[in-house]
TORTORVO-308481 format. One record per residue: residue in one letter; x, y, z of N, C-alpha, C, CB in turn. Coordinates in steps of 0.05 Angstrom, whole numbers, padded with zeros to 5 digits, always signed. Glycine has a CB too. Example, Ala and Ser with C-alpha at 12.3 -4.5 7.8 and 13.67 -1.06 7.14 Angstrom:
A+00264-00114+00156+00246-00090+00156+00264-00066+00156+00226-00089+00181/S+00257-00045+00142+00273-00021+00143+00258+00001+00157+00282-00012+00114/
// end
This chain:
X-00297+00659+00030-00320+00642+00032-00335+00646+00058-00311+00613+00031/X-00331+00668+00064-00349+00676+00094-00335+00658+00115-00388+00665+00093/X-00350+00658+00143-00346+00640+00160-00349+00614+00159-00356+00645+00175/X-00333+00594+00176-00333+00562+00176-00360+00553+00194-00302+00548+00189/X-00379+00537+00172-00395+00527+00186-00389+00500+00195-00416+00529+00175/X-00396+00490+00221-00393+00467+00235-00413+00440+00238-00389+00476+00258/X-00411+00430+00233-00430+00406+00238-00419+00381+00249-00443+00398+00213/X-00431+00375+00286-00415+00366+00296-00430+00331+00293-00409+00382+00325/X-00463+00339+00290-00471+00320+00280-00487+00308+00255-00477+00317+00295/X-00494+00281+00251-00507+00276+00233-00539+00289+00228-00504+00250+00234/X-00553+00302+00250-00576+00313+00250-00566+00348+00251-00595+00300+00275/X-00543+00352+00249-00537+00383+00245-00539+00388+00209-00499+00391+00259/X-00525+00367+00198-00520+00364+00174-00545+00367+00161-00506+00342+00168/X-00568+00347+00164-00593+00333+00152-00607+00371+00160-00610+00293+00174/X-00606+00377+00179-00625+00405+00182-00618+00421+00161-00622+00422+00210/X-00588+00427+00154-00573+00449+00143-00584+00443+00121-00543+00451+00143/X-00584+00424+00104-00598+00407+00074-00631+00402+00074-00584+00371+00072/X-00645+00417+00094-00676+00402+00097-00681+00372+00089-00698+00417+00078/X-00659+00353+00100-00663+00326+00104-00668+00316+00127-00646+00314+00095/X-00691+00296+00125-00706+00292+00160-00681+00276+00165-00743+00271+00166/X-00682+00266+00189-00664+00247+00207-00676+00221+00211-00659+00259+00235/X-00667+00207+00203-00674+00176+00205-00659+00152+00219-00675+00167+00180/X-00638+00173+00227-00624+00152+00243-00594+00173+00255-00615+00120+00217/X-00594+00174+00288-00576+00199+00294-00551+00201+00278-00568+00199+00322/X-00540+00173+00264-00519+00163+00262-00502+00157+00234-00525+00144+00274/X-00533+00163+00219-00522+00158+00194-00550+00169+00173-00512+00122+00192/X-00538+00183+00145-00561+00185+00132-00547+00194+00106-00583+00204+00145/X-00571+00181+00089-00560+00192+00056-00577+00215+00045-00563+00166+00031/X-00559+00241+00044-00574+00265+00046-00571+00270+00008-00556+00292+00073/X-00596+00279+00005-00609+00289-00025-00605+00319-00029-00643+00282-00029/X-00576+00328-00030-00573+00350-00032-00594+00372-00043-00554+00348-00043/X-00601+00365-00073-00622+00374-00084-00641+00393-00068-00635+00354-00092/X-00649+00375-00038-00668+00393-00025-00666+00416-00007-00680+00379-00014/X-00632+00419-00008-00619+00439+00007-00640+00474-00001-00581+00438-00006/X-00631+00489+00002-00633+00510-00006-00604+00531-00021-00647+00519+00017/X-00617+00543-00037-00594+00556-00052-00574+00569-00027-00607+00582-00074/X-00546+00575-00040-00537+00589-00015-00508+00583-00040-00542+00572+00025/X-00494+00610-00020-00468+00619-00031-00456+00596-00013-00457+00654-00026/X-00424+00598-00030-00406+00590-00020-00393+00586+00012-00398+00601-00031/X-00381+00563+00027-00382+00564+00051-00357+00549+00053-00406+00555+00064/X-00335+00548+00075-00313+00532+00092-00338+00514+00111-00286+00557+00115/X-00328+00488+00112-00354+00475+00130-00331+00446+00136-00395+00467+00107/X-00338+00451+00170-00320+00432+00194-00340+00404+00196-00317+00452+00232/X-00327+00380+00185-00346+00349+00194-00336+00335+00212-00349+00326+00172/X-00350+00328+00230-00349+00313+00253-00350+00286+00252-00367+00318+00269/X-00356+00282+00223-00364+00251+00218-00356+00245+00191-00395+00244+00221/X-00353+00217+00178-00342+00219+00151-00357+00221+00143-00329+00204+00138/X-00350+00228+00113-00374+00241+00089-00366+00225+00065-00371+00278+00079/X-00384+00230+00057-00380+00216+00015-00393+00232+00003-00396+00182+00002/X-00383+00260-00021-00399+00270-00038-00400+00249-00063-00389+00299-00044/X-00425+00256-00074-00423+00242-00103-00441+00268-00119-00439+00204-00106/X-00420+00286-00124-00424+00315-00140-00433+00303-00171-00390+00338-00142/X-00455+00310-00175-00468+00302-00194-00467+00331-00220-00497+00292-00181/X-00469+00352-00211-00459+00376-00235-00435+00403-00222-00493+00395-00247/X-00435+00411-00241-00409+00432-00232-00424+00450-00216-00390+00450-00259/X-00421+00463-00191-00426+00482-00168-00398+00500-00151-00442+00462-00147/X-00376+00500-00178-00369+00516-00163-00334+00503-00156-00394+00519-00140/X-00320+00516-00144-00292+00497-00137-00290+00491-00100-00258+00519-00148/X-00285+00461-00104-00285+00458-00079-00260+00472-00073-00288+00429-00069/X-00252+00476-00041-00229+00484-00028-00221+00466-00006-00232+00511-00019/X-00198+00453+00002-00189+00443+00018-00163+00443+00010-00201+00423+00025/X-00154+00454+00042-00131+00462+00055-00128+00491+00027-00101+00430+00059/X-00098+00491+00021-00098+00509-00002-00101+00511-00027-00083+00515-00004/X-00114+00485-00034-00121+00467-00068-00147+00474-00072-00121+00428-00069/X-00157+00471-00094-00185+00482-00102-00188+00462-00132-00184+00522-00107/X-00208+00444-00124-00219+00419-00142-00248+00420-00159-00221+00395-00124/X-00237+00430-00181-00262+00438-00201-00288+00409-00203-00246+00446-00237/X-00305+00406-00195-00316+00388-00200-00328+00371-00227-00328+00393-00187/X-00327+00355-00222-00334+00343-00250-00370+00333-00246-00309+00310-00257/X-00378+00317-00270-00411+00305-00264-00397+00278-00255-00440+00301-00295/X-00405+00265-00232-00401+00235-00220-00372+00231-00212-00408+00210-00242/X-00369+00247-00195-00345+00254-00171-00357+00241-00147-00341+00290-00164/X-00336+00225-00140-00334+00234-00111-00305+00240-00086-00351+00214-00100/X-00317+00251-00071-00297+00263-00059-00303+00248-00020-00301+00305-00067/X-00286+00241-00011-00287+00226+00014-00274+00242+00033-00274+00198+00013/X-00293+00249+00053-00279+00271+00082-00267+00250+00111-00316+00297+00100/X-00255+00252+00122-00255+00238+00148-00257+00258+00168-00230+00220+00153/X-00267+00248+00196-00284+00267+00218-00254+00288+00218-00297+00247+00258/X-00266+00309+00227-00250+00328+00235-00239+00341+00204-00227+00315+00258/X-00241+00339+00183-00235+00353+00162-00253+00381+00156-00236+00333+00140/X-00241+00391+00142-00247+00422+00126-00256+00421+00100-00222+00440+00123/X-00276+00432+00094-00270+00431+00061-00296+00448+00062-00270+00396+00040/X-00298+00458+00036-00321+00479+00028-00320+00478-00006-00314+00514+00042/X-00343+00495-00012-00350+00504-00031-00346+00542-00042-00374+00492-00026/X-00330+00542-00063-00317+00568-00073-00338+00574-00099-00279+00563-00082/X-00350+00587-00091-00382+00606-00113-00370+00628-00125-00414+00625-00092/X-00349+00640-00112-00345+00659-00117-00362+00680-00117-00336+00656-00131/X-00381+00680-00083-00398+00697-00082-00428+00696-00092-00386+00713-00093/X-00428+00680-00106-00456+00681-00123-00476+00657-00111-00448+00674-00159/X-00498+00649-00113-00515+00637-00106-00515+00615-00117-00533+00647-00108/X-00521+00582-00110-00524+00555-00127-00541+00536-00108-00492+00541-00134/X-00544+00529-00129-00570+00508-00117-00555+00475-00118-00605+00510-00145/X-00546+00465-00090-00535+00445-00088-00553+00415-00101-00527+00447-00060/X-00531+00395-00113-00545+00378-00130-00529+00354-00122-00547+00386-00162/X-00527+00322-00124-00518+00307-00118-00530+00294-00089-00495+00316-00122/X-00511+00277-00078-00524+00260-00053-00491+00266-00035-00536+00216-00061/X-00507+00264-00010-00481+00259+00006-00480+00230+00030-00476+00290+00025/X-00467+00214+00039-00465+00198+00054-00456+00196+00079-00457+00186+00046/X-00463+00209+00092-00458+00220+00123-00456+00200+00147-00483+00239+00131/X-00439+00187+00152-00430+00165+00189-00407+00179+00197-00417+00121+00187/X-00429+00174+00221-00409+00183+00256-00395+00155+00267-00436+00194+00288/X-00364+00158+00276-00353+00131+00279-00372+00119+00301-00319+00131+00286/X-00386+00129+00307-00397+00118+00336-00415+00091+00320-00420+00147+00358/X-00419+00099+00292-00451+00079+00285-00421+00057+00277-00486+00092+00248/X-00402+00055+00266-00388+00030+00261-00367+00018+00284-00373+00034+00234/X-00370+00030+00314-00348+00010+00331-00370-00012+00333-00334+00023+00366/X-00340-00040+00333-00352-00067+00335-00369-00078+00314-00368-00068+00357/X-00358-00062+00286-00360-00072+00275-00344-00085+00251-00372-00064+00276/X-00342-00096+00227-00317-00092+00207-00313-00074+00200-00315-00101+00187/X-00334-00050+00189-00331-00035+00173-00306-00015+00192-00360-00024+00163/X-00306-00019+00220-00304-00003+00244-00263-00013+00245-00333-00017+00276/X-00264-00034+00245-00239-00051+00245-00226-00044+00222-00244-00080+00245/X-00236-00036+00200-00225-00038+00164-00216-00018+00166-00244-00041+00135/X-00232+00014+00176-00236+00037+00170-00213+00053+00161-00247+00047+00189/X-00191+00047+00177-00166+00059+00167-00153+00049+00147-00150+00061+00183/X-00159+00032+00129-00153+00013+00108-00163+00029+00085-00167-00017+00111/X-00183+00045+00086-00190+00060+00065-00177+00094+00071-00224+00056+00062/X-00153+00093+00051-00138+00112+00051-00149+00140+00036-00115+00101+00041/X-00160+00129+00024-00181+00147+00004-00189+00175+00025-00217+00125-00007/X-00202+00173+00051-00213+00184+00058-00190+00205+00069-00230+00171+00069/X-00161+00206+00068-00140+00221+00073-00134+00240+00043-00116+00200+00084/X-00150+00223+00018-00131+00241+00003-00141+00271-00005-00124+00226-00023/X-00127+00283-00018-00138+00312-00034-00158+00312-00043-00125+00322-00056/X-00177+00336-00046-00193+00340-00063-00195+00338-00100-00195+00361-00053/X-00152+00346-00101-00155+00343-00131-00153+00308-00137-00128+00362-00149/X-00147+00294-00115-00150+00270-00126-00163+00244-00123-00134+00266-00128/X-00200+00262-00123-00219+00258-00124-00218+00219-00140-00231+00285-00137/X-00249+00215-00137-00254+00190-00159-00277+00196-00177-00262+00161-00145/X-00258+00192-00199-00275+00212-00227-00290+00169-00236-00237+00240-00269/X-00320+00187-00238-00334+00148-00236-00343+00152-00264-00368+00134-00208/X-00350+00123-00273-00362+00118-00305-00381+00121-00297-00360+00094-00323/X-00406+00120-00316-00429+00120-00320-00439+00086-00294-00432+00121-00359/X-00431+00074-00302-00432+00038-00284-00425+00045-00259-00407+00009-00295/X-00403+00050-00258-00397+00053-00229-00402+00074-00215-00373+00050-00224/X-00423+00103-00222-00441+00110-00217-00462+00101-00200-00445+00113-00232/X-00478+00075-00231-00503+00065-00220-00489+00051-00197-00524+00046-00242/X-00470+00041-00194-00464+00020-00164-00470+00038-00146-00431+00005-00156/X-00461+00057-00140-00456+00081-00122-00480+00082-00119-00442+00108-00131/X-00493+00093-00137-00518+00099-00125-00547+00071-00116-00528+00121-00149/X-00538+00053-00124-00552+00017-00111-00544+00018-00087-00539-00016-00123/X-00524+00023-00069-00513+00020-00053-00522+00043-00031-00489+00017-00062/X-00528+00071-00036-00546+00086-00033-00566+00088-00018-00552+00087-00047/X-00586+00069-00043-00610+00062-00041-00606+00040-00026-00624+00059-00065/X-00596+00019-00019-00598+00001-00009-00596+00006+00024-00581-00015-00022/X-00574+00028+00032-00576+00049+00058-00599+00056+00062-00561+00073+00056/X-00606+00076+00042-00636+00094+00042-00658+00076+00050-00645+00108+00009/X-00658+00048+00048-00681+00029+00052-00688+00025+00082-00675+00000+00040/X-00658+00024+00093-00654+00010+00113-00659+00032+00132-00629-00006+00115/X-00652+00063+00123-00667+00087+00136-00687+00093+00152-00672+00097+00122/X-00707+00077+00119-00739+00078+00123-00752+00059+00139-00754+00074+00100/X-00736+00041+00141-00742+00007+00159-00738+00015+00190-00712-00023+00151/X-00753+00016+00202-00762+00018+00235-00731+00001+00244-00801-00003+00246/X-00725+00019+00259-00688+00016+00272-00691-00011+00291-00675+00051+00299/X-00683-00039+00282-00685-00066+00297-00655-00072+00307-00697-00093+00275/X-00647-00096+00313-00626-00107+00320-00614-00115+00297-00629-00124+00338/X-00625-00109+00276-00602-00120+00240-00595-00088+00230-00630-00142+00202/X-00603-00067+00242-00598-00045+00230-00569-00037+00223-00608-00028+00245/X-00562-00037+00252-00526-00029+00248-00516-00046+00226-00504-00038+00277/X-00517-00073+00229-00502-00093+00213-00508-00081+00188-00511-00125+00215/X-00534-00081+00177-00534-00092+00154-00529-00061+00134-00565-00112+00150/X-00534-00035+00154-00526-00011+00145-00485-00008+00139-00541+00010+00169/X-00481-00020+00160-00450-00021+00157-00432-00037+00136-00443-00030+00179/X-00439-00062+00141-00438-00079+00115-00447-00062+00080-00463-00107+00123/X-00470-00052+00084-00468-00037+00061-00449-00020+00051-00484-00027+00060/X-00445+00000+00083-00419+00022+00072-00395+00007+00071-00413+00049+00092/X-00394-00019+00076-00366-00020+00079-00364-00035+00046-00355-00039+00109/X-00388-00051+00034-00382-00058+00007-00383-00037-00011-00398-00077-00002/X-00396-00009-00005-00386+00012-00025-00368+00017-00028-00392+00030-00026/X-00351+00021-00005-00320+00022-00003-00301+00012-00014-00312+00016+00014/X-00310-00019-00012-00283-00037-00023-00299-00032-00042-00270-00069-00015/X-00316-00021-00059-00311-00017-00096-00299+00008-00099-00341-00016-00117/X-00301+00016-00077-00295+00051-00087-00260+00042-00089-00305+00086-00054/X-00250+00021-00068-00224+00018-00074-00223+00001-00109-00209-00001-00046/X-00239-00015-00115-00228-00018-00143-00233-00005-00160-00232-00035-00155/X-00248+00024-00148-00250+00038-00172-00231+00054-00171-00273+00051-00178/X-00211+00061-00148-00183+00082-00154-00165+00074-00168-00166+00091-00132/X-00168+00036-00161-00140+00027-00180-00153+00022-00210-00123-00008-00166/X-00172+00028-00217-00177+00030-00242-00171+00059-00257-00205+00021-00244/X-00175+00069-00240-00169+00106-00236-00140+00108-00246-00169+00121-00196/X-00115+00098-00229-00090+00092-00226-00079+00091-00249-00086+00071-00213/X-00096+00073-00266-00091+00062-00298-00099+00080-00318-00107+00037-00306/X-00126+00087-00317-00134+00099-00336-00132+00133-00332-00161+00088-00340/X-00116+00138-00319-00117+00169-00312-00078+00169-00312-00140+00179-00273/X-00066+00153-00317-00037+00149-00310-00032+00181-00332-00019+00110-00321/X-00040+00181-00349-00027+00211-00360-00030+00225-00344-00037+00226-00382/X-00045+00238-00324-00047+00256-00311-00018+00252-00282-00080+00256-00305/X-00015+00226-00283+00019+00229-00260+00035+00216-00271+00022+00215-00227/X+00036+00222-00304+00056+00203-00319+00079+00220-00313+00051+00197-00354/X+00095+00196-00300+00132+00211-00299+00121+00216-00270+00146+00248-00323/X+00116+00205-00240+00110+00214-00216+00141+00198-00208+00076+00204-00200/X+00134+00170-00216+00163+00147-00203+00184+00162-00212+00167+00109-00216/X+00194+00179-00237+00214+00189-00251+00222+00206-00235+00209+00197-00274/X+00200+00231-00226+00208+00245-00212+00210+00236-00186+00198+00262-00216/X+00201+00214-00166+00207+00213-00144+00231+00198-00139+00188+00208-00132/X+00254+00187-00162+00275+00170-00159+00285+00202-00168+00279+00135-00176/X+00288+00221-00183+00300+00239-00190+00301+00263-00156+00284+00248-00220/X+00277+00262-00143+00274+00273-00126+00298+00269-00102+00250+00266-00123/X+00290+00234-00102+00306+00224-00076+00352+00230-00084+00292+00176-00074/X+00352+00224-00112+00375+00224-00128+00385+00258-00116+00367+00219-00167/X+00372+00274-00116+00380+00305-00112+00377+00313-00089+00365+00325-00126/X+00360+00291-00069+00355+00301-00038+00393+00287-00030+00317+00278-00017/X+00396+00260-00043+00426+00256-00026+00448+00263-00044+00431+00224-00016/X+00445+00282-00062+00469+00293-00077+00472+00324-00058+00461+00298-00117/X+00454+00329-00051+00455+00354-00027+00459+00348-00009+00435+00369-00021/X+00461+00378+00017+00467+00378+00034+00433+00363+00052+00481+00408+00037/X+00419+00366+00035+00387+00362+00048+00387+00346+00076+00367+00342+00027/X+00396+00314+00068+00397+00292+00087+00415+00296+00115+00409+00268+00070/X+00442+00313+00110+00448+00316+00133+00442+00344+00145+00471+00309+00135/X+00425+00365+00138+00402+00379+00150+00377+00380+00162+00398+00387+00141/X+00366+00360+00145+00328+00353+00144+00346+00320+00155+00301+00354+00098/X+00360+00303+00153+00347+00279+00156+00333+00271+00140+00335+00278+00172/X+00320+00238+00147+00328+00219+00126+00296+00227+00107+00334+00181+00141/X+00295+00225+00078+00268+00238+00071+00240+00219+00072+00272+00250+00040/X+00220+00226+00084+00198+00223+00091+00182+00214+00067+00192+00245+00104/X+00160+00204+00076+00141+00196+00055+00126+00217+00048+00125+00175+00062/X+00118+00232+00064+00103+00256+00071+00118+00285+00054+00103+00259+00108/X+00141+00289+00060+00160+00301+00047+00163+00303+00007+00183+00285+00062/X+00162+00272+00015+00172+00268-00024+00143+00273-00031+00186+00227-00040/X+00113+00264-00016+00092+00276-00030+00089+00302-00034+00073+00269-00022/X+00094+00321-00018+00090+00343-00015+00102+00356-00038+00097+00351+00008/X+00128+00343-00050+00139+00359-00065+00142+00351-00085+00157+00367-00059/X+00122+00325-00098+00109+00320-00117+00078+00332-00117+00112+00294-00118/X+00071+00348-00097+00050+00355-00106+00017+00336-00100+00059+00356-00133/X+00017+00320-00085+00003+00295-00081+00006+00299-00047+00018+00265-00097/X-00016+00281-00041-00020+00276-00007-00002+00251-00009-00057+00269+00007/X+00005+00246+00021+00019+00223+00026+00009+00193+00027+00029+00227+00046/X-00015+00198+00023-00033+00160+00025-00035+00161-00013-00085+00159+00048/X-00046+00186-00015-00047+00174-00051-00019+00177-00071-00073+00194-00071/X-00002+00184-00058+00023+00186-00071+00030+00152-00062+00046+00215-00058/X+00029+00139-00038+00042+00122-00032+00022+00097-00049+00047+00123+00000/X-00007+00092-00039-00024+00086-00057-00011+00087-00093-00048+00106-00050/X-00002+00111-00095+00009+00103-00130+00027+00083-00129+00027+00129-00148/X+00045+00091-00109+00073+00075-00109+00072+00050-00113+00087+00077-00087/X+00052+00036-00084+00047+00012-00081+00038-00011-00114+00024+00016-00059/X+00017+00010-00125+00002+00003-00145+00024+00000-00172-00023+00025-00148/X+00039+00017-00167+00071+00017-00198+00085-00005-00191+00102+00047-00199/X+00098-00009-00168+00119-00013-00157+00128-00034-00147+00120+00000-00144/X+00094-00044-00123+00092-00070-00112+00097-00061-00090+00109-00092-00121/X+00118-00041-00083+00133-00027-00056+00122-00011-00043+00154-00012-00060/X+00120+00002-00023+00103+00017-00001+00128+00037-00005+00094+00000+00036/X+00119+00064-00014+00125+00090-00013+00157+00090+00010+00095+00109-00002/X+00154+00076+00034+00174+00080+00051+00204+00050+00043+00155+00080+00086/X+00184+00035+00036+00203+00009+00026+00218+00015-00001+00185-00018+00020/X+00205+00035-00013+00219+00043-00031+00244+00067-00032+00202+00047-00045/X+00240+00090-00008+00252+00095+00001+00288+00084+00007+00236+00097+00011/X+00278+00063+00028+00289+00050+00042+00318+00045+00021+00270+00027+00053/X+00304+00027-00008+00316+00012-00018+00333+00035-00033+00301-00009-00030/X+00320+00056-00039+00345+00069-00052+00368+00074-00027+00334+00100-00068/X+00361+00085-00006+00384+00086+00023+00394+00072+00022+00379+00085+00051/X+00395+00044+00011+00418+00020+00013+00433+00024-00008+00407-00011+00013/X+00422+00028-00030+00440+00026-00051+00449+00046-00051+00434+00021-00075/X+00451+00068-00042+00474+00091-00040+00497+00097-00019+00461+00113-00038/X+00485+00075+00001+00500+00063+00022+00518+00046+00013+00486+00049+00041/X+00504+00033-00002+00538+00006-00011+00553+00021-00031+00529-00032-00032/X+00545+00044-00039+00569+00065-00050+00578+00075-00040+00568+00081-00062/X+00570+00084-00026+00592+00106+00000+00615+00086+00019+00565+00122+00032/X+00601+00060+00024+00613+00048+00048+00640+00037+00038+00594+00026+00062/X+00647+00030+00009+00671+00031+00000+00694+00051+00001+00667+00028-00020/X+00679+00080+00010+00704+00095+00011+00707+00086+00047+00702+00135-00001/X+00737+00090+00043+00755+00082+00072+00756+00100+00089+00783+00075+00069/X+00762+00119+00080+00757+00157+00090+00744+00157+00109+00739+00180+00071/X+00716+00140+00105+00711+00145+00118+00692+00128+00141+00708+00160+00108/X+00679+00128+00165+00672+00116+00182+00640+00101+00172+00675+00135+00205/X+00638+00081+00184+00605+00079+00179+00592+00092+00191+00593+00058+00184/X+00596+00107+00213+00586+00124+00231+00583+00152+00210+00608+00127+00259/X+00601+00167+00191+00602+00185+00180+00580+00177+00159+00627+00193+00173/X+00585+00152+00144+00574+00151+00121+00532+00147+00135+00594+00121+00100/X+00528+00133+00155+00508+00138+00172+00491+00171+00165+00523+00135+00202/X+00513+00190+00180+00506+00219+00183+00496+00240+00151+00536+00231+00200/X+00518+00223+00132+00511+00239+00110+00483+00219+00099+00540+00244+00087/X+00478+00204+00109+00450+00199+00095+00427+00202+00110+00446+00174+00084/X+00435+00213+00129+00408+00228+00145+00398+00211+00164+00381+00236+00124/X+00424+00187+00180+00415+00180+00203+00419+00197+00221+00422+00159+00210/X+00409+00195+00239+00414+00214+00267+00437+00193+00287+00377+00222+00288/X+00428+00158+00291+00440+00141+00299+00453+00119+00283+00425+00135+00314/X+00478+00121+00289+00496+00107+00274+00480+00074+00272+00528+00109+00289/X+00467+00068+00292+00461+00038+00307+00429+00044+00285+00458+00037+00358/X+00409+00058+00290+00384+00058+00267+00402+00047+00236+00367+00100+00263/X+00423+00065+00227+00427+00049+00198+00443+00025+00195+00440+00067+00178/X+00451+00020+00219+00460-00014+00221+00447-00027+00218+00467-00027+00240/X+00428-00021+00237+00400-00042+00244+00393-00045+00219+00373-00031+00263/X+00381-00019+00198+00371-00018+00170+00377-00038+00153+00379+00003+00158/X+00407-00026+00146+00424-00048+00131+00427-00072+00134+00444-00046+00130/X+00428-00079+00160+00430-00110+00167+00406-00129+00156+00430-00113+00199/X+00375-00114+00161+00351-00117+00157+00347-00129+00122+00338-00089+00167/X+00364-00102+00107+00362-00109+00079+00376-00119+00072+00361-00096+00063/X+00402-00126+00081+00431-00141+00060+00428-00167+00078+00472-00121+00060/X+00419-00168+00101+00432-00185+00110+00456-00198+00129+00433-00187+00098/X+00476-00165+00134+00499-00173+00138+00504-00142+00153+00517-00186+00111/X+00519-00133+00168+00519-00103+00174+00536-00090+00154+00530-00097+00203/X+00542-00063+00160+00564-00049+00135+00588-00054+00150+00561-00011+00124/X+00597-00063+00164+00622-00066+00164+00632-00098+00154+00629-00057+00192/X+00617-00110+00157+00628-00141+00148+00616-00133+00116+00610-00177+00168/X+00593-00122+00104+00590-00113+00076+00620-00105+00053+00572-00085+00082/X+00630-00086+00082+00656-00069+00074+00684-00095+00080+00659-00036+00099/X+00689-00101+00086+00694-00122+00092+00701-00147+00065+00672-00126+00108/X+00671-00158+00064+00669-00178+00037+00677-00168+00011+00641-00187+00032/X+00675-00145+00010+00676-00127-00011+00699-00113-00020+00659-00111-00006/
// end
């Protein structure tokens, strides 16, 4: 894909696309008016929102490559990578993009929330494929930016531009957990395999090599990023990716801690504590009681 182009700001971006600048800080760019151009790796300084409106090609980020659909979108956070794979050939970019620098939301909610929207951590393949409706929202919300563009920059600007991005957001969050549901064939059997996963990480030597397994870990080797793997979890489960974890570590704990053989300190090590005193603390946390008075009652 040639060299990585950089765009450190929101008026680097708007030039690259022949979109004027209306505000250093923020702008909703009309891809359309870009100029044709091959394929590129391209560095953002600021978050992004595509809403890929026809197929142009496979995106790339990190080593994955996400065929686009019509009424995609795909969410960058500053400092990410991602490009467009042409495979050489020429395209004429189509869709809108939503371009803020954190600088336009400190002190504000949207600024306070920001890490609340996990979305902007996940993969490219696991984009938000939108209906026709939640489209038109996307794009009201847009326009309702785009207004405030054109409106001579006052003391309601920030607010009322931020407030906007931040109510696209929280739909964009009810539109993943609608996603969650109606796309479940596509990670049907994910919980199966990640209780089958964790079941084979402590039937191995894994836990007392690697230590205790990660959230980050079990996504990886399901194939999924770690916010939208955990995001599934939460959404199946009720449980946070690591609480679920957790809970299987106990229950394989109150199996082990019956044999006499051996120490709580041993039975600790084969499940991938490093400190005998961390899976006390653990256990105590979840049962209630430590493993030795457990062992004990029992």
């Amino acid at each position: 894909m040639g060299n990585m182009l950089k765009f450190n700001s929101v008026g680097d971006y708007n030039i690259f696309n022949n979109n004027e600048t209306l505000h250093p800080l923020v702008s909703v760019v009309d891809l359309s008016k870009a100029n044709p151009r091959s394929g590129s790796r391209m560095y953002f300084g600021f978050y992004t929102i595509f809403l890929k409106e026809v197929k142009c090609g496979d995106i790339v980020y990190g080593r994955n490559t996400y065929d686009y659909q019509e009424g995609t979108l795909v969410f960058l956070a500053p400092g990410q990578v991602a490009g467009v794979n042409s495979n050489g050939e020429m395209y004429q970019p189509k869709g809108y993009a939503l371009v803020f620098h954190p600088d336009l939301i400190h002190g504000t909610s949207l600024g306070r929330r920001i890490n609340d929207y996990t979305f902007f951590t996940y993969d490219t393949r696991e984009a938000l494929h939108l209906s026709e409706r939640e489209r038109q929202i996307v794009m009201d919300y847009l326009s309702k930016i785009s207004y405030e563009l054109q409106h001579a920059i006052d003391k309601h600007s920030k607010k009322l531009i931020a407030s906007n991005i931040e109510l696209l957001l929280d739909y964009c969050v009810r539109f993943y957990d609608r996603q969650f549901i109606t796309r479940e064939h596509v990670y049907k059997g994910v919980l199966e395999r990640f209780e089958q996963l964790l079941n084979d990480y402590f039937e191995s030597d894994k836990s007392q090599n690697l230590g205790l397994p990660s959230v980050a870990y079990c996504a990886g080797e399901l194939n999924l990023s770690a916010n939208y793997f955990g995001d599934l979890v939460k959404k199946e489960t009720g449980k946070t990716a690591q609480e679920y974890i957790q809970a299987k570590i106990i229950n394989i704990a109150k199996e082990r801690i019956f044999d006499l053989k051996k120490s709580v300190g041993q039975v600790a090590g084969e499940l991938g504590f490093k400190y005998p005193a961390h899976f006390t603390r653990l256990f105590k946390q979840r049962v209630g009681i430590t493993p030795n008075e457990y062992r004990m009652q029992n």
